[in-house]
N, C-alpha and C positions, 0 to 999 in steps of 0.2 A: 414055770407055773402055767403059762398060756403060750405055750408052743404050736409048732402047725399053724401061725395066724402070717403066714407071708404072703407079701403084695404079688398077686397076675397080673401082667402089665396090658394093656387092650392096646394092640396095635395099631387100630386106626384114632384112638386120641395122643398117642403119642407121637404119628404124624401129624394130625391137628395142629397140636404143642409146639411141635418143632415150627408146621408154619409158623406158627405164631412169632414164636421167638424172633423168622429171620423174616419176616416180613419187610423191612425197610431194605434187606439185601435186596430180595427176590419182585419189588414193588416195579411197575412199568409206566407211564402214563400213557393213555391210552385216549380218543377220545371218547371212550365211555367213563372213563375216571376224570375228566376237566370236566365234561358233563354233570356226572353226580355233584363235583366239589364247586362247580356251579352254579349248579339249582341250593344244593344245604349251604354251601357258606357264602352265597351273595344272595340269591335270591330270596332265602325263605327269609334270613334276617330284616330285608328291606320291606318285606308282606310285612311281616310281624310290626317292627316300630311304624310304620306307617297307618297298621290299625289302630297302636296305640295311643300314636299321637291324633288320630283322629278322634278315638273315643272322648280322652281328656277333652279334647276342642269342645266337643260337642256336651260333653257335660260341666264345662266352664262355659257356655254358651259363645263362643266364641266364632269368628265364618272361620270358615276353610280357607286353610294357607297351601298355595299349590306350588308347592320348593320338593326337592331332594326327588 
């Protein structure tokens, strides 16, 4: 009834794909990668609660605690 509807396959997302898939094979550490996973997962975190906890401070009136 709805014939003629087959999938073209686009080859360049199907290597996309593929990376994907084997990414933790093919993965290297580089120092551009301690880099990035330095800056996003120590750095930005400690910006972030650090403004937070200053905001609360400051809207509990509280002085500035200089820790962490």
């Amino acid at each position: 009834m709805g014939g003629g509807m087959e999938v073209h396959k686009n080859r360049w997302i199907e290597e996309w794909n593929a990376g994907r898939e084997n990414l933790e094979f093919n993965f290297r550490w580089t120092r551009r990668s301690l880099a990035v996973v330095g800056l996003f997962g120590l750095a930005v975190p400690i910006l972030v609660y650090k403004g937070i906890v200053r905001e609360f401070d400051e809207d509990a009136g509280r002085p500035y605690r200089k820790f962490l």
